[in-house]
C-alpha positions in Angstrom: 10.6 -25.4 -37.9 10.4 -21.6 -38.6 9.4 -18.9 -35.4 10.2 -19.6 -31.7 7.0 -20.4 -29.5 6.3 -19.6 -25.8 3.5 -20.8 -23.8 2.7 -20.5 -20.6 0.1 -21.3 -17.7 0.2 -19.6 -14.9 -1.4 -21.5 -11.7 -1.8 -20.9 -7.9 1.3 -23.3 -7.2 4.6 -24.5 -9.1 2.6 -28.1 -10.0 -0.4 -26.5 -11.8 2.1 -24.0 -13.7 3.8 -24.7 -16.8 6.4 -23.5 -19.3 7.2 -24.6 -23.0 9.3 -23.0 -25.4 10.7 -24.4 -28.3 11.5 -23.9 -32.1 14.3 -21.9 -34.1 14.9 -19.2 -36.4 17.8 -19.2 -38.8 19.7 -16.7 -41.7 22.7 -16.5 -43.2 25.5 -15.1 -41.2 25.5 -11.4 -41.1 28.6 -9.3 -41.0 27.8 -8.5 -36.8 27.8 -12.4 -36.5 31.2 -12.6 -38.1 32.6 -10.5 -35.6 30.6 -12.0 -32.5 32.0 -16.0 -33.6 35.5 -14.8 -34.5 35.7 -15.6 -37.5 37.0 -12.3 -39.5 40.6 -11.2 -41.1 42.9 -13.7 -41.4 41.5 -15.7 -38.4 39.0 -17.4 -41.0 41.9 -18.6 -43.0 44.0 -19.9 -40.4 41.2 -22.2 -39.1 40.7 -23.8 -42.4 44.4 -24.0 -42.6 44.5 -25.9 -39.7 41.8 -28.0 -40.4 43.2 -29.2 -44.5 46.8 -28.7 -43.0 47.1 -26.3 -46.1 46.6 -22.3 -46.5 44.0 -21.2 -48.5 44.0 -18.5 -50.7 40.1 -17.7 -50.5 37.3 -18.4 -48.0 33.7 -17.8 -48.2 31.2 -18.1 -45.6 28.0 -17.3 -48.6 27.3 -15.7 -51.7 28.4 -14.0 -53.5 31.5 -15.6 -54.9 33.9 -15.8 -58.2 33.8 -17.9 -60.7 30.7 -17.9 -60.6 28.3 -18.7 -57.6 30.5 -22.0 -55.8 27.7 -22.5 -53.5 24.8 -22.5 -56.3 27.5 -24.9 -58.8 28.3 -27.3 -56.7 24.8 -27.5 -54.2 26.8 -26.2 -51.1 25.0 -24.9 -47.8 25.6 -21.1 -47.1 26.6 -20.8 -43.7 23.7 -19.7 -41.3 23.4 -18.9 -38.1 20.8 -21.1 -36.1 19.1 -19.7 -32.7 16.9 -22.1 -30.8 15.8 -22.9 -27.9 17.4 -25.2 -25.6 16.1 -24.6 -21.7 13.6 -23.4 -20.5 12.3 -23.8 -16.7 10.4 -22.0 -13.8 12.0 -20.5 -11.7 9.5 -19.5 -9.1 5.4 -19.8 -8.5 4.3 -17.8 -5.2 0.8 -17.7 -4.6 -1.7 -15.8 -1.9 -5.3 -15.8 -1.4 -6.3 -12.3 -1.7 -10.0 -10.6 -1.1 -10.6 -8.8 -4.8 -13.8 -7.3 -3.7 -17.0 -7.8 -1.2 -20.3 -7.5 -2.0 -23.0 -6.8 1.6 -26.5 -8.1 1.3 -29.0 -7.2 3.6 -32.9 -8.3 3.6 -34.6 -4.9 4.8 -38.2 -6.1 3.8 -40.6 -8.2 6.2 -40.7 -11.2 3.7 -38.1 -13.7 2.5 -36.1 -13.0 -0.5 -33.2 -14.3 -2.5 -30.8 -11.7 -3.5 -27.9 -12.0 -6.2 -24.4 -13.1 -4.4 -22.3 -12.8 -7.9 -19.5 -10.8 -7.6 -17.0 -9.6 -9.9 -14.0 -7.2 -10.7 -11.5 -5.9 -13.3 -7.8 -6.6 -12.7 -4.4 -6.5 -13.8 -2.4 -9.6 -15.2 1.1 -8.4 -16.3 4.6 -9.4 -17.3 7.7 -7.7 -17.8 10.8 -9.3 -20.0 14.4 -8.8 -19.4 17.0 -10.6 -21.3 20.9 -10.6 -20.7 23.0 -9.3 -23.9 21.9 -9.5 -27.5 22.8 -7.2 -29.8 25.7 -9.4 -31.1 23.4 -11.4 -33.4 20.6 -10.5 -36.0 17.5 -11.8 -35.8 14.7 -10.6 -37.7 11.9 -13.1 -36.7 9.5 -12.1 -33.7 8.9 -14.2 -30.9 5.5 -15.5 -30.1 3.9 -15.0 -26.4 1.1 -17.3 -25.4 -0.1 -16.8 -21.9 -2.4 -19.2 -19.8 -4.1 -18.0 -16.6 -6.4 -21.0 -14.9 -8.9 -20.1 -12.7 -9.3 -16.6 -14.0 -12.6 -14.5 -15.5 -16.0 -15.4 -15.7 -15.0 -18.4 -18.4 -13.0 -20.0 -15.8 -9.3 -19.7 -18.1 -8.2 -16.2 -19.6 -5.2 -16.3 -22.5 -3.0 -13.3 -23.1 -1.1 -13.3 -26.6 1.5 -11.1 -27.8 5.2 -11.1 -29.9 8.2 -9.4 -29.2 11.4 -8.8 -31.4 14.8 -10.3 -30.5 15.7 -9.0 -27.1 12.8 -6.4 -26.7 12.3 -6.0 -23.0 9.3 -4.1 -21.5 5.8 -5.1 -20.3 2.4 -5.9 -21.5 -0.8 -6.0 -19.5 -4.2 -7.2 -19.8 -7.1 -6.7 -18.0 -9.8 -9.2 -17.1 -12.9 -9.1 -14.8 -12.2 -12.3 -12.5 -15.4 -13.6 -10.1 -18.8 -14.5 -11.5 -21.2 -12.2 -12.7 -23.9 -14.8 -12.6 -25.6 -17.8 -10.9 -24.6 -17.4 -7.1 -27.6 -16.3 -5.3 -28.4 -16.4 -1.2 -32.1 -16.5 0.6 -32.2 -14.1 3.4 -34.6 -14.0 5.8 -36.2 -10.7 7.1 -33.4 -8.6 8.7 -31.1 -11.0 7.5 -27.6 -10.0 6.4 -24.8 -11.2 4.3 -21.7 -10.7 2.8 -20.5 -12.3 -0.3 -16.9 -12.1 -0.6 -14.5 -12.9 -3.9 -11.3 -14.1 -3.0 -8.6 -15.2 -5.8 -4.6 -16.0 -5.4 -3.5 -13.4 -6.2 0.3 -15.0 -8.1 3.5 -14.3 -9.2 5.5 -17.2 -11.6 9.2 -16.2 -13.2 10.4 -18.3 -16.1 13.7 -18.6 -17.9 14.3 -19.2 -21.2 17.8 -20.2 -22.7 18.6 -20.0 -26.5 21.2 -21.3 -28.3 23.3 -19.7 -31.9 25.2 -21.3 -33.6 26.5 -21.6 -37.1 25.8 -24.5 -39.5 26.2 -24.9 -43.6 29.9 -25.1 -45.5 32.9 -22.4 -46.2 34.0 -22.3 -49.7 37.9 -22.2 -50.2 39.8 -21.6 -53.3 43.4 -22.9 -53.0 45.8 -21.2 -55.1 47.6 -24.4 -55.6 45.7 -27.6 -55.8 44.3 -29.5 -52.9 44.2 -33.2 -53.2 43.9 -32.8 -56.9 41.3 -29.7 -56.6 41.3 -25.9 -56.3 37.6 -25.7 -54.8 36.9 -27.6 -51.7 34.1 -27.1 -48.9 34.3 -27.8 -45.5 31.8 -28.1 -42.9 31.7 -24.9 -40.7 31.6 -26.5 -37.5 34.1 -28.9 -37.7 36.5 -26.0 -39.1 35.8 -23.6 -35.7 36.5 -27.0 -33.6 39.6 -27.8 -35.5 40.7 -24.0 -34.8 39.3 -23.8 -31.0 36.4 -21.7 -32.0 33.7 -21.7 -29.9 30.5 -22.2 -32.0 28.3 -21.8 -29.6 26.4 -18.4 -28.1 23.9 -18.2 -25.3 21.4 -16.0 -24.3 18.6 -15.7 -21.5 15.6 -14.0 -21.2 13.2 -14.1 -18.2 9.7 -13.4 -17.5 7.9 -12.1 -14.3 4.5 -12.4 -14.3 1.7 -11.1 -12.0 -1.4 -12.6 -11.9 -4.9 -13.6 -10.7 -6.1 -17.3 -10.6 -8.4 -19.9 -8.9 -11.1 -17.3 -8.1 -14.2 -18.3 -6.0 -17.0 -16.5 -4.1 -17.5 -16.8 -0.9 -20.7 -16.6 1.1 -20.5 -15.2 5.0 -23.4 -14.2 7.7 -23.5 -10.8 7.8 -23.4 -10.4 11.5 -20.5 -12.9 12.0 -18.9 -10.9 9.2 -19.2 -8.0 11.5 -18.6 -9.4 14.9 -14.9 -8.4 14.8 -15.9 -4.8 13.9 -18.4 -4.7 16.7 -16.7 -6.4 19.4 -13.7 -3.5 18.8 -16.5 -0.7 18.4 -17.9 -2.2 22.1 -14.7 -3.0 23.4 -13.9 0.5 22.5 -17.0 2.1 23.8 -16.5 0.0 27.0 -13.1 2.1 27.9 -14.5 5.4 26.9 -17.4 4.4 29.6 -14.9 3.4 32.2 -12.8 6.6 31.7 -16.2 9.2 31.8 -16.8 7.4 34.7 -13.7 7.9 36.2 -13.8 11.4 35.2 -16.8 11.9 36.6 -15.4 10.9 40.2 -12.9 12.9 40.0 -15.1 16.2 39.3 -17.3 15.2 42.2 -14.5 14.8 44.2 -13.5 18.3 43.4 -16.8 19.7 43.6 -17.4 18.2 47.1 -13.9 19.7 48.0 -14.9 23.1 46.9 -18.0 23.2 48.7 -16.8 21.9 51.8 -14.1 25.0 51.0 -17.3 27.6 50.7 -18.9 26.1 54.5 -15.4 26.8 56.0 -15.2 30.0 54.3 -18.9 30.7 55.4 -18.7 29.8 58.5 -15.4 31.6 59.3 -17.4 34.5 58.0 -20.1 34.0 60.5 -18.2 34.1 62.8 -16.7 37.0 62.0 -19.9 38.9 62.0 -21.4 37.5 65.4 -17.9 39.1 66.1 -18.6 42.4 64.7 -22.4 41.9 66.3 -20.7 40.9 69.5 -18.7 44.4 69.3 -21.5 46.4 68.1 -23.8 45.1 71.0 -20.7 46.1 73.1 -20.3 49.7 71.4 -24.1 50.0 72.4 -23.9 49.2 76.0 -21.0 51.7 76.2 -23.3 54.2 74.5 -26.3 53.6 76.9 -23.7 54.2 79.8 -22.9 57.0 78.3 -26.3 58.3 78.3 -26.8 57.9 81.7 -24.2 59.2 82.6 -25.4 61.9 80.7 -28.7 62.6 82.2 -27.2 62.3 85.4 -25.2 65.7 84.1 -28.4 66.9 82.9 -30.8 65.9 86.3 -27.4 67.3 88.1 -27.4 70.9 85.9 -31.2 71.2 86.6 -31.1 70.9 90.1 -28.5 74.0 90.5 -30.1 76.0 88.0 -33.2 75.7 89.7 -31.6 76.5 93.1 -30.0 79.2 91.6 -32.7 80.6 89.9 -34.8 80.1 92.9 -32.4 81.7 94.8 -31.7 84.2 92.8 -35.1 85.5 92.4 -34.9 86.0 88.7 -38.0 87.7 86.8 -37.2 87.4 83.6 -38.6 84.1 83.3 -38.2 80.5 84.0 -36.8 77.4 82.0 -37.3 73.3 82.3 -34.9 71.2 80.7 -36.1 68.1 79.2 -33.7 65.3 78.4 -34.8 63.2 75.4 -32.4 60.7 74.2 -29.1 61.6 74.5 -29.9 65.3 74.2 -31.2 68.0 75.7 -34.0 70.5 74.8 -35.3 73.8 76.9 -38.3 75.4 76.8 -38.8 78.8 77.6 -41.6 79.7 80.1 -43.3 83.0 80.1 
């Protein structure tokens, strides 16, 4: 078998996912893959020395050699190094129900209707590839991706197929509309509300992969001296690197996260029970801003009856004051009144000698009456 194969389906839990890799790729060994199994310089020799119990004088792992071509003459294997799979597992499946999008329906009209409860929406499915060292082998052959997603896009199953080279890393992504973009629909009465809702699991799988190189096929040895009778022998390469302690066998990993979107249904809710949450936290909310006006509200009336009950005080103490000030006036009045008796009792006093002296006096030049008006006093001159 030719080309390594990967599939995978990717599932809302670990018993509806799945992994299979297999196949193999092979070549003849390159000069990197002599280093990488040891089997350069002299170290080639002394491994089939130890293996005939007799030093060679030439060893070949492939063609080209002398004499003519040794592998072509005599039908021998070229020795190749095979990579193939030999593990491959899952190493985790998570899985969580996840609302993708929402879609609100609401009958506004007086009549009965049936509205369209399909929803749908574009998303990501992705993986990224890491693998461990492996640059110490050639292999020219890419590496086929075949990707299984169940429950996904409006068929139901979406597939995601790509290649990669010997130990490319990186990511890929695809995107796919996941929900249904027909065939759900909902009767709503008049005024009636709801709230289709599309909910997928929303997943994440990591595989392993383990490969396996090693060589196969035959060395070609040229003994300087004859070897059981012959100067050309073959040996098989693998019983030569056991015979020597040579390990024959390289390893390699690679693993594969994957994001994903599976098992997608629609789901149909009332509109007001949909909303209920919102609306009992919008009144619960309301509620305490009500509570605290109200307490706010107390607390200014409070104040305001405090500062009017301030003013009456001050008013009154300012009444007071003034029947005071009245009090003192009235007071100042009396004590001018007094005064104005006392006053014309001066003036009916001065009057009384003037006259008697005048009378006595037998003045001619003319008389005068004193009038008292108010608090002061006038004359009048008689002729």
């Amino acid at each position: 078998m030719s080309g390594i194969d990967i599939k995978l389906t990717a599932g809302f839990d670990r018993k509806s996912s799945s992994i299979e890799a297999n196949g193999s790729v092979e070549h003849v060994i390159t000069d990197k893959e002599v280093i990488a199994f040891g089997l350069y310089g002299e170290n080639l020799k002394n491994a089939v020395n130890k293996h005939s119990d007799q030093s060679p004088r030439d060893v070949y792992l492939h063609r080209p050699t002398p004499w003519g071509d040794l592998y072509k003459s005599y039908g021998w294997e070229e020795v190749k190094t095979v990579l193939k799979v030999i593990k491959s597992e899952i190493l985790d499946v998570t899985s969580k129900p996840t609302i993708v999008a929402k879609k609100n329906l609401i009958n506004t009209s007086p009549y009965r209707a049936t509205f369209d409860a399909s929803v749908s929406e574009d998303v990501k499915n992705t993986t990224q590839t890491t693998w461990s060292k492996t640059d110490t082998i050639d292999v020219s052959q890419s590496f086929k991706y075949s990707l299984k997603f169940l429950g996904t896009g409006v068929e139901g199953t979406t597939t995601m197929s790509y290649s990669h080279s010997w130990g490319q890393g990186g990511s890929e992504t695809q995107e796919v509309t996941v929900g249904s973009r027909q065939g759900v629909s909902v009767p709503l009465e008049p005024k009636q509300s709801a709230v289709a809702k599309l909910i997928a699991s929303k997943g994440f799988m990591k595989v392993q992969i383990v490969y396996n190189a090693s060589l196969t096929g035959s060395v070609a040895v040229n003994y300087g001296k004859k070897h059981n009778g012959h100067h050309f022998w073959s040996y098989d390469i693998s019983q030569v690197m056991a015979d020597a302690s040579l390990n024959n066998s390289l390893e390699f990993t690679e693993e594969i996260e994957i994001g994903y979107y599976s098992n997608s249904t629609v789901k149909l809710e009332d509109g007001d029970q949909a909303t209920t949450g919102e609306s009992r936290s919008q009144a619960e909310g309301e509620g305490q801003n009500d509570e605290g006006e109200d307490q706010d509200d107390q607390e200014e009336g409070r104040g305001e009856g405090e500062d009017q009950g301030e003013g009456q005080d001050e008013g009154e103490n300012q009444n007071d004051e003034g029947e005071d000030q009245n009090d003192e006036g009235e007071d100042q009045n009396d004590e001018g009144e007094d005064q104005n008796d006392e006053g014309e009792d001066q003036n009916n006093e001065g009057e009384g000698k003037g006259e008697g002296e005048q009378l006595d006096g037998g003045d001619t030049q003319g008389e005068y009456i004193f009038l008292l008006i108010g608090p002061r006093i006038s004359s009048l001159a008689l002729n």
